[in-house]
C-alpha positions as CSV (number, residue, x, y, z in Angstrom):
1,X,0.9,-8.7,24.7
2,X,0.5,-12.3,23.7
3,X,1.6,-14.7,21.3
4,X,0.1,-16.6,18.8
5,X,0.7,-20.0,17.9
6,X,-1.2,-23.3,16.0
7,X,-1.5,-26.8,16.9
8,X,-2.4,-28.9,14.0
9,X,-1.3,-32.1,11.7
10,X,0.9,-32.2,9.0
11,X,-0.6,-33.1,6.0
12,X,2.0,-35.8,4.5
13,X,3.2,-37.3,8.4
14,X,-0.4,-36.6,10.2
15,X,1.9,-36.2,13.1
16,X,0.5,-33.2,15.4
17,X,2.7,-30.6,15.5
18,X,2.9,-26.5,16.5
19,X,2.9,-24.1,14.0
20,X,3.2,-20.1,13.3
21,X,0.1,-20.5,11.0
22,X,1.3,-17.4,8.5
23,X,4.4,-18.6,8.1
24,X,4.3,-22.9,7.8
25,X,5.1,-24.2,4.5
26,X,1.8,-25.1,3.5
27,X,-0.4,-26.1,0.4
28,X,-4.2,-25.4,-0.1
29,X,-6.1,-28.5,-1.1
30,X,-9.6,-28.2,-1.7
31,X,-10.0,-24.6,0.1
32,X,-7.9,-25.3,3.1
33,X,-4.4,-24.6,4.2
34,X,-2.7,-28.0,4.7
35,X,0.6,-27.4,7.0
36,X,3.9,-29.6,6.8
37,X,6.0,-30.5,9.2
38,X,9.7,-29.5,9.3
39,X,10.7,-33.6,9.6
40,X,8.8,-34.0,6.6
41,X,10.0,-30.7,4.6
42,X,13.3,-32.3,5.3
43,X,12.3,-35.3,3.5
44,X,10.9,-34.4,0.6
45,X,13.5,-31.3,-0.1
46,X,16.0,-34.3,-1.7
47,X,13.9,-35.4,-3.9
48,X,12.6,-31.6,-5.4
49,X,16.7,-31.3,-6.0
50,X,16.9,-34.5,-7.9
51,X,14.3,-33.3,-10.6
52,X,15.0,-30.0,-10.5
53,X,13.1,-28.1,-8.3
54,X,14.2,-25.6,-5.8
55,X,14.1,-26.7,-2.0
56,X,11.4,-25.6,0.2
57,X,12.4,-23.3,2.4
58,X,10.5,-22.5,5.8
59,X,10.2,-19.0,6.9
60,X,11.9,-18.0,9.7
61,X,9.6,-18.6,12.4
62,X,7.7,-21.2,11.0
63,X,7.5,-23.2,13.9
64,X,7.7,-20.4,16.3
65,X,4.9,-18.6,18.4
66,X,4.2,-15.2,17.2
67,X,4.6,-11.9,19.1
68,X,0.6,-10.3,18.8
């Protein structure tokens, strides 16, 4: 048994971070799977409420290792 889990930066912060990579809140910019941050999820969910838009939501076990 092992586990999997990502290193990486987020895409808004640049701050390295760890990751489950199937499950981080992430957008694909120019073919690639930019991650974000929980801090920064946090920070920009305010401002999707003020115009409207849902909250982003991470999966559970976002930034958690996965059992392979």
């Amino acid at each position: 048994m092992g586990y999997l889990y990502a290193h990486g930066f987020c895409y808004r912060c640049h701050q390295p971070f760890a990751f489950n990579p199937y499950l981080v809140p992430s957008l694909t910019i120019d073919g690639e799977k930019r991650p974000f941050c929980q801090l920064c999820i946090d920070a920009v969910n305010p401002t999707r409420i003020r115009n409207g838009l849902e909250p982003i939501v991470p999966l559970p076990g976002a930034y958690e290792p996965q059992e392979c």
